[in-house]
N, C-alpha and C positions, 0 to 999 in steps of 0.2 A: 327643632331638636337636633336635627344634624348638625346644626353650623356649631350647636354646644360639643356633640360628639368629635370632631372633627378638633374645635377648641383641645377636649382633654387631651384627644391623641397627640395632638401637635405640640402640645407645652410639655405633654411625659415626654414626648422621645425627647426632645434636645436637652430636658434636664438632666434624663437617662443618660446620653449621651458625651454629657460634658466632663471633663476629669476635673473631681475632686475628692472629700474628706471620704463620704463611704466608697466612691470608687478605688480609694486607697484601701478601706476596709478589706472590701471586695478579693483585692491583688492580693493582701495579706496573709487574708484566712484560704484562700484559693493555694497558696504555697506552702501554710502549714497542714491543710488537713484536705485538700481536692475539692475540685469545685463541686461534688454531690451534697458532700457534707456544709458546702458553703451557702448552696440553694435558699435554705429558711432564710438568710439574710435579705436574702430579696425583698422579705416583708416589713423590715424595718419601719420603711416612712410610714405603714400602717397605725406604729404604735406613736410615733416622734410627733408625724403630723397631726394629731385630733387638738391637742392644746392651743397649738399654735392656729389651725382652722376653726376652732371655736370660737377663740376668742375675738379674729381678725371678723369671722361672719359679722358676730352679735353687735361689735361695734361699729360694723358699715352699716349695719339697719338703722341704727340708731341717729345715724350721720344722714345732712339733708341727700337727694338725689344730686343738687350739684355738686357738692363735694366729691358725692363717689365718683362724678362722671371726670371729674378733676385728677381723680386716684388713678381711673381708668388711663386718662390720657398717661401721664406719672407711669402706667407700666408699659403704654406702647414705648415708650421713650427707652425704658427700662431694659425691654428685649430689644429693641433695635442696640443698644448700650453692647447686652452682651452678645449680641450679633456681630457687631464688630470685635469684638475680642476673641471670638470664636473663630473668625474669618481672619485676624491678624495672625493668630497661631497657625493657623491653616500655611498663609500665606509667608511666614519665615520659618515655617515647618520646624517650630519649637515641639520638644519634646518631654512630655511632662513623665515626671519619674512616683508612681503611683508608689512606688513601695518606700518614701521617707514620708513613713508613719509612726516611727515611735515605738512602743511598744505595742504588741499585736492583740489587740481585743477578742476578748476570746468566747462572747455571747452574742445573741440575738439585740439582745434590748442593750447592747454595748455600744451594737451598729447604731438602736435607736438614738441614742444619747452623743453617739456622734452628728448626729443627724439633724439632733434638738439644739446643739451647739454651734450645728452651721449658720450662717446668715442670711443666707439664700432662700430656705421653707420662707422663712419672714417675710422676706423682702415679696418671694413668688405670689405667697396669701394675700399681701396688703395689698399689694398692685395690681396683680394677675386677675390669679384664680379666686381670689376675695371676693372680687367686683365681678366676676366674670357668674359664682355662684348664684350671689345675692339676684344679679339680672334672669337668671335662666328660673329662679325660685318664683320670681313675678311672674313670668310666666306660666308655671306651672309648675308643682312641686316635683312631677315626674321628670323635666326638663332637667331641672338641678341634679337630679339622682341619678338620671345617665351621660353628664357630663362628667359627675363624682365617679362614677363605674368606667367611664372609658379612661378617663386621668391615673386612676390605680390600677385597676387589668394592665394598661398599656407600662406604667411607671413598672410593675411587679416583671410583667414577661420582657421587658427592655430588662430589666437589672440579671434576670435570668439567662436568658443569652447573653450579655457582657460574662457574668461568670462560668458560661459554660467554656465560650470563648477566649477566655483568661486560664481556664486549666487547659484548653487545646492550644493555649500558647500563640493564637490568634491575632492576640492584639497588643502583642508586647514589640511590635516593630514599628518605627515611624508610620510606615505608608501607612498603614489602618488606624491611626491614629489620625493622620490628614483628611483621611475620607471620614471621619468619624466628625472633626472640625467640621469641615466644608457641610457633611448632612445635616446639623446642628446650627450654622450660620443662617443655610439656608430654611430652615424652619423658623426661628427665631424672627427672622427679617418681615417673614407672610405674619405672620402672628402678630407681631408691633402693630407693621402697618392696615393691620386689621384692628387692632385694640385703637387706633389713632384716627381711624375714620370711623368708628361706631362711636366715642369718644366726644368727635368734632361733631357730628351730626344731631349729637345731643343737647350738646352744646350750643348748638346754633339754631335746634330748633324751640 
């Protein structure tokens, strides 16, 4: 049950951690209306994710175990993938500009829809946390459910300090964006090559 715990922590924070669509969100509504008022957004992936983790579980059950152990490898690859892009940024200390977003969304479930539009939940559920459910479920349904609970607690209070952090103006300067890189590389990298030796071992045996 820890090593699932350990799983949700470490896949929330570098997800949390990464600049993208709702972190754009995030910056937006933090500049029109304070990051207090911006808080509930943190809960977004709550409502975005259930479709997408639905449907990704029901149809890994249904798929043989090699297959899934095939997915499995598919997302060690995956995060190693975005472990280096994470570590490239880091490394040319590119600078991503969270606020060309468009027009400014101005709800809860706006965030969510941006969320549901990203390609990333997808890709996370099939590969990841799909596979990563489905196995902690065989074990034991309470297994799955406090992998579930440390992936959200963790995803929700990461999105909550980015935004308090973003109205204390924290993180709108290169360097905390590099360290924000480099934390998120190096999570991604442990997680791969852990999805790619549970993966292989299965594989092989």
């Amino acid at each position: 049950m820890v090593n699932n715990i350990l799983i949700g922590i470490s896949y929330a924070l570098s997800a949390g951690l990464q600049p993208g669509p709702l972190q754009a969100f995030f910056l937006a509504k933090v500049a029109e209306q304070g990051w207090r008022r911006t808080l509930p957004a943190a809960f977004a992936p709550l409502i975005s994710d259930g479709p997408i983790a639905l449907v990704s579980i029901l149809l890994l059950n249904i798929l043989p175990e090699s297959f899934r152990n095939l997915l499995q490898l598919a997302g060690g690859f995956l995060l190693l993938f975005f472990a280096w892009n994470a570590y490239r940024n880091w490394r040319e200390e590119q600078v991503v500009d969270f606020g060309e977003s468009g027009s400014t969304p101005k709800t809860v479930f706006q965030a969510a829809l941006i969320n549901l539009l990203n390609p990333n939940p997808y890709l996370g559920w099939s590969l990841v946390m799909g596979p990563a459910v489905v196995a902690a479920w065989a074990k034991s349904p309470g297994t799955a459910v406090s992998l579930l609970l440390a992936f959200y607690i963790t995803m929700i209070m990461t999105s909550m300090v980015m935004i308090y952090l973003m109205g204390r103006a924290l993180l709108l300067g290169p360097g905390a964006r590099k360290v924000m890189n480099l934390i998120s590389a190096l999570l991604l990298v442990g997680l791969g090559l852990y999805f790619l030796y549970q993966a292989g071992s299965s594989l092989s045996g």
